[in-house]
VOZA-832136 format. One record per atom (N, C-alpha, C, CB): x, y, z; residue in one letter; atom name; residue number from 1. Coordinates in Angstrom, 2 decimals. Glycine has a CB too. Layout:
N
SITE        px        py        pz   residuo   atomo   num
SITE         X         Y         Z         A      CA   NUM
...
This chain:
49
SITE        px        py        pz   residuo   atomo   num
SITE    -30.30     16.15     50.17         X       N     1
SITE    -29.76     14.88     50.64         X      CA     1
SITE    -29.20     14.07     49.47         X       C     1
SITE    -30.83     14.07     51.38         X      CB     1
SITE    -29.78     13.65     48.37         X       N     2
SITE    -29.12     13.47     47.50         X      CA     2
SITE    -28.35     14.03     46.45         X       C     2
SITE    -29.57     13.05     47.27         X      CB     2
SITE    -28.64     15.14     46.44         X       N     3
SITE    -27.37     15.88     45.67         X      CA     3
SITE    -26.07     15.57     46.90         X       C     3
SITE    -27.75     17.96     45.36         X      CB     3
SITE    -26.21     15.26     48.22         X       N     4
SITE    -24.86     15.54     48.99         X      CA     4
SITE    -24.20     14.02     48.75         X       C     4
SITE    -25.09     16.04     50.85         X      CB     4
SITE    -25.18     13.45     48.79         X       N     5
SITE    -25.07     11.76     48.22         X      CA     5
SITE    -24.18     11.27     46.85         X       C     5
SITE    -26.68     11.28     47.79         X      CB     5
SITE    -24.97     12.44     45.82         X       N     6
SITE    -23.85     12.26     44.69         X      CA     6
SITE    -22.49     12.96     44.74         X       C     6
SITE    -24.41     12.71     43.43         X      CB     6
SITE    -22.85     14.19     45.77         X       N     7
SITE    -21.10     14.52     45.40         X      CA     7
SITE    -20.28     13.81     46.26         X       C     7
SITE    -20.56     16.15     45.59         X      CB     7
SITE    -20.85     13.20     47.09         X       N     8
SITE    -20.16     12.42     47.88         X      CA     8
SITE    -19.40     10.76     47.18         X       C     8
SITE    -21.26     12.24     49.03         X      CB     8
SITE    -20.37     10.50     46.47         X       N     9
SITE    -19.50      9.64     45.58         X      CA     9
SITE    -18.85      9.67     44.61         X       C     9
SITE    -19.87      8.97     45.27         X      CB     9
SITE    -18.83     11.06     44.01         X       N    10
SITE    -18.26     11.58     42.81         X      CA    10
SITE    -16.85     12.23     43.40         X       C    10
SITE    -19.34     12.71     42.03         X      CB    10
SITE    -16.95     12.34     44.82         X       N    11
SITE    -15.99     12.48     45.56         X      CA    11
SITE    -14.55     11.00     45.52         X       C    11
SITE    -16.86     12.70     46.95         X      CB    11
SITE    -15.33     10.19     46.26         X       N    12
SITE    -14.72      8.53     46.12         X      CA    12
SITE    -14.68      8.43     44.59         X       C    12
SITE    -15.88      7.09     46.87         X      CB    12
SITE    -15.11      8.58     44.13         X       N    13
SITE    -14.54      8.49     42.23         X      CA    13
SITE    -13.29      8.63     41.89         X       C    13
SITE    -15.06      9.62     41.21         X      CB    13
SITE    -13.75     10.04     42.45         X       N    14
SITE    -12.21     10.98     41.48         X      CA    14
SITE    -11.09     10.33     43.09         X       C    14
SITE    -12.47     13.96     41.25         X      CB    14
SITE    -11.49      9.63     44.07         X       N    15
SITE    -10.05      9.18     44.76         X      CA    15
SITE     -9.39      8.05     43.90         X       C    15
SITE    -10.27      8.55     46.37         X      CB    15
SITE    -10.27      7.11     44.16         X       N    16
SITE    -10.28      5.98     43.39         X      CA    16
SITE     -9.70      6.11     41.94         X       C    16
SITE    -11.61      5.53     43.35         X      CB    16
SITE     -9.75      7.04     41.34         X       N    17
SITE     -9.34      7.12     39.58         X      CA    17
SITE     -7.83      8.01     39.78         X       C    17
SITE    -10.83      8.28     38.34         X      CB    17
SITE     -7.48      8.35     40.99         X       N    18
SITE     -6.43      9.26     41.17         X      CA    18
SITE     -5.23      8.01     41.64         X       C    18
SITE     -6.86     10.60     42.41         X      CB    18
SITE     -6.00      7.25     42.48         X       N    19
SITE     -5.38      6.34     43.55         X      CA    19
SITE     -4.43      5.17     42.13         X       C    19
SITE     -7.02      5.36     44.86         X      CB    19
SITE     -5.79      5.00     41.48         X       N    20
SITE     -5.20      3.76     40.11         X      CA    20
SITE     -4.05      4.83     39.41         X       C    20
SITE     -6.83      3.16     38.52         X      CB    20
SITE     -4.11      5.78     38.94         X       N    21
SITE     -3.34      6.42     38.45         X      CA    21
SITE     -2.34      6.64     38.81         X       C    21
SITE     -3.64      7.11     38.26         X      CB    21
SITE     -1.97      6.54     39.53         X       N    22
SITE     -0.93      6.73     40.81         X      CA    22
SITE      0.03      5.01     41.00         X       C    22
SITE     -2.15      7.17     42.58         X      CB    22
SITE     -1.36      4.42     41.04         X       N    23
SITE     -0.69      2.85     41.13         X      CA    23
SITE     -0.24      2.04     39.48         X       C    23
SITE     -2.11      1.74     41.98         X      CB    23
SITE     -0.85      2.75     38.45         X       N    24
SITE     -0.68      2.09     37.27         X      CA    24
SITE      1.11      2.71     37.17         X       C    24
SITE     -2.01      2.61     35.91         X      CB    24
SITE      1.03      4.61     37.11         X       N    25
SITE      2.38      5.19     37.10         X      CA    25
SITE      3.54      3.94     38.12         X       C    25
SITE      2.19      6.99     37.92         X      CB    25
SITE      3.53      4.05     38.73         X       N    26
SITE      4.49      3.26     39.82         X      CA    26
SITE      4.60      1.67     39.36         X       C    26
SITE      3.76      3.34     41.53         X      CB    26
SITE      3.71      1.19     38.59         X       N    27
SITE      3.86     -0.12     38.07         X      CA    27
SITE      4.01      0.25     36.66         X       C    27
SITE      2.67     -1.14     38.38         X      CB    27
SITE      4.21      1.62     35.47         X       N    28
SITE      5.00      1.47     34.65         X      CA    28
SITE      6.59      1.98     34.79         X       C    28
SITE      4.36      1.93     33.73         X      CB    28
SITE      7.05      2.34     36.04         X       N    29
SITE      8.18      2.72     36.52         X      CA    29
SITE      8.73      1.96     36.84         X       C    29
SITE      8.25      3.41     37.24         X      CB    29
SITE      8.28      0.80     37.28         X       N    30
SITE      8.82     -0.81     37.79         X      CA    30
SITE      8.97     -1.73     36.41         X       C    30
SITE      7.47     -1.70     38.99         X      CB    30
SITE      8.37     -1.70     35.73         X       N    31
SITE      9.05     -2.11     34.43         X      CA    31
SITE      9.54     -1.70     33.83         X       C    31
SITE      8.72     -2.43     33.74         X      CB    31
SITE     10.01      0.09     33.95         X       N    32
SITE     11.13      0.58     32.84         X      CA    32
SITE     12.31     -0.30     33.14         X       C    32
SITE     11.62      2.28     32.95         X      CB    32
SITE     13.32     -0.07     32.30         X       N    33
SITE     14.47     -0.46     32.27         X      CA    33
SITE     15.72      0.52     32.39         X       C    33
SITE     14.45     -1.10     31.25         X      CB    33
SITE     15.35      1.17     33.45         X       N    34
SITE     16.18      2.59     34.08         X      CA    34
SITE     16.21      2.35     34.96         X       C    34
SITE     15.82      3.96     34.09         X      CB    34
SITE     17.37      1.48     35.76         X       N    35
SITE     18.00      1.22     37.11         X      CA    35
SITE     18.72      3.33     37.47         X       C    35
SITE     19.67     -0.50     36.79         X      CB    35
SITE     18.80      3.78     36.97         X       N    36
SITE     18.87      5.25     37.69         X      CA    36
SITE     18.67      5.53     39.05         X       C    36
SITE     17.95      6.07     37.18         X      CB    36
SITE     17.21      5.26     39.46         X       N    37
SITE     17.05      5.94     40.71         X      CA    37
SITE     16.80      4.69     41.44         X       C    37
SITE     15.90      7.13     40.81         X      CB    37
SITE     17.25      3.42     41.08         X       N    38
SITE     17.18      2.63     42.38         X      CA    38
SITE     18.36      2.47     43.87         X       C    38
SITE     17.06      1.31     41.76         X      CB    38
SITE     17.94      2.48     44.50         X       N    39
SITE     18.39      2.58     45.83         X      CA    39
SITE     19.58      1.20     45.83         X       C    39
SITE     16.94      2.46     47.02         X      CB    39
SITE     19.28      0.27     45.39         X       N    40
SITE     20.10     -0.77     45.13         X      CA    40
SITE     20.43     -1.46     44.16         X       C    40
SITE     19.90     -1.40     45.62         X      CB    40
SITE     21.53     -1.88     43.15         X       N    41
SITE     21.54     -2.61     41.99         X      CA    41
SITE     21.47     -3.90     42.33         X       C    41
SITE     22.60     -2.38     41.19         X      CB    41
SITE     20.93     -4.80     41.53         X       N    42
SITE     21.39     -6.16     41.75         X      CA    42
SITE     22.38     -6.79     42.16         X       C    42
SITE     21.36     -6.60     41.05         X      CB    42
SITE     23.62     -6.68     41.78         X       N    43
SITE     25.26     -6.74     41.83         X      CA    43
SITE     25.14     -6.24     43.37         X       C    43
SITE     26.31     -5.57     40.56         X      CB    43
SITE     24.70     -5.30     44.21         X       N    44
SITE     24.83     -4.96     45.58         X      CA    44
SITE     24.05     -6.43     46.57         X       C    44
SITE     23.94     -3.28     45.79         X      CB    44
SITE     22.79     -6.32     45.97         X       N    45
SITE     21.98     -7.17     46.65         X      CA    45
SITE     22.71     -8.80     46.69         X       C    45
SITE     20.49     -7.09     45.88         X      CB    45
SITE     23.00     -9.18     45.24         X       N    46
SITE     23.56    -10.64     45.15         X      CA    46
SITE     25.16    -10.35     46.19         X       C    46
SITE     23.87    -11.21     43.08         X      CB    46
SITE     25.72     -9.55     46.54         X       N    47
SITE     26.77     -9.36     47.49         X      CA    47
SITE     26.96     -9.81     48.94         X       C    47
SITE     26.86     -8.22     47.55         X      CB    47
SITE     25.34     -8.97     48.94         X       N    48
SITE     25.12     -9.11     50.30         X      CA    48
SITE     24.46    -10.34     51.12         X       C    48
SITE     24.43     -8.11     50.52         X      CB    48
SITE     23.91    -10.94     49.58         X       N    49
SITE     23.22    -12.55     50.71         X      CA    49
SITE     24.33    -13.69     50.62         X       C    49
SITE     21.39    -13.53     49.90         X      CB    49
């Protein structure tokens, strides 16, 4: 029972440390300064409002 206990949270660990990793990547991709793969430039957006 408790060994199923620990892998069970060692389970939620490694989500949790995957999940930040995942969210830190995507928030240092949002501060590069490589408009490349955005879907919209600024110059489009200020057009359109």
């Amino acid at each position: 029972m408790i060994k199923a206990f620990k892998r069970l949270l060692a389970f939620f660990g490694i989500i949790l440390v995957a999940f930040g990793a995942i969210k830190g990547l995507f928030n240092w991709l949002a501060r590069s300064e490589n408009d490349e793969y955005e879907v919209w430039s600024d110059d489009e957006e200020r057009e359109d409002a």
